[in-house]
N, C-alpha and C positions, 0 to 999 in steps of 0.2 A: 504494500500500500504506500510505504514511503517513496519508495520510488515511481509509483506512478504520479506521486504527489511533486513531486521535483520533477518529472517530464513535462507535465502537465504548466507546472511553472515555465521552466525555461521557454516553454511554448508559445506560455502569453507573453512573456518578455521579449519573445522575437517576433512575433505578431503587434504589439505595441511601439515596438523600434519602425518596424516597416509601415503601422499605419500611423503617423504620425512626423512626416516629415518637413512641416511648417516652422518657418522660423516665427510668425507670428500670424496670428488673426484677429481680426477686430469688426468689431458690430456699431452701425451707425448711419447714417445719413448723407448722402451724398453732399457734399459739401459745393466743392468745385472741379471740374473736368477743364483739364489741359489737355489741347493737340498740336503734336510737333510733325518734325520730319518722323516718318514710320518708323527709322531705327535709333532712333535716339531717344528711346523712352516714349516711344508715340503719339500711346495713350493715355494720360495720368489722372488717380481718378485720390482725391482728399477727399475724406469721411469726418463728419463732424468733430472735434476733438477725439480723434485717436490715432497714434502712432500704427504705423501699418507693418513694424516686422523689428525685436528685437535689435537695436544699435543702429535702426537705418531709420528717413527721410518721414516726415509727415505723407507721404506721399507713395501708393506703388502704382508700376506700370507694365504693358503691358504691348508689343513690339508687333506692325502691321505683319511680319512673318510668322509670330508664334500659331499654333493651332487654338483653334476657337476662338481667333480675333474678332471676327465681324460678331461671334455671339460673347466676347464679353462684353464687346463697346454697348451691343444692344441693349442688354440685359442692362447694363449701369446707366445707361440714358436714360431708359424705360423709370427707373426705381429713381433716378431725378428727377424726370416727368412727374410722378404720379406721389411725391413726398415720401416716400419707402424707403427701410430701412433695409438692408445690405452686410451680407454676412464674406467678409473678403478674406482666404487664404493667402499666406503671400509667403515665398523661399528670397533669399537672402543674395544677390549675385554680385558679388563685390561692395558697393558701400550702400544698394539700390535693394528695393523690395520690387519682386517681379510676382504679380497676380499668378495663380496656380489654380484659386475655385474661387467661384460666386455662387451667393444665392440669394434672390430676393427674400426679406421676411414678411410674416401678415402685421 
């Protein structure tokens, strides 16, 4: 029993490690949306007072070549459109917080 109890651990602790690779997330309010050249941070999207990614910028972005471009900008226009709140994953990529998941909230 001991040992399935320690397999069973190690299991969730590697399960844990792999779902869980955000440097930071934050819940809030579209604040303000910037758009640049497409690789320079293209799309940047500020959320009501919150930091968007341990040690990085009030701000994460998110690059006209990454996958699911056209549906983050949607999604984060929409949720500014309509005063909705916005649930933002964001990975760390040098001193820059780079979007990873969205989700509108009710």
């Amino acid at each position: 029993m001991k040992r399935f109890l320690a397999v069973m651990a190690l299991g969730a602790l590697a399960f844990c490690a792999n779902a869980q690779p955000w440097d930071g997330s934050a819940v809030g309010k579209v604040r303000t949306l910037d758009v640049t050249a497409s690789e320079n941070f293209g799309f940047r999207v500020y959320l009501e007072g919150q930091a968007m990614c341990t040690g990085g910028p009030s701000w994460a972005y998110v690059n006209g070549s990454d996958p699911s471009y056209k549906s983050y900008v949607s999604l984060l226009m929409m949720a500014r459109a309509m005063d909705k709140p916005v649930l933002i994953y964001s990975q760390r990529t040098g001193d820059y917080c780079k979007i990873g998941y969205v989700s509108m909230q009710p």
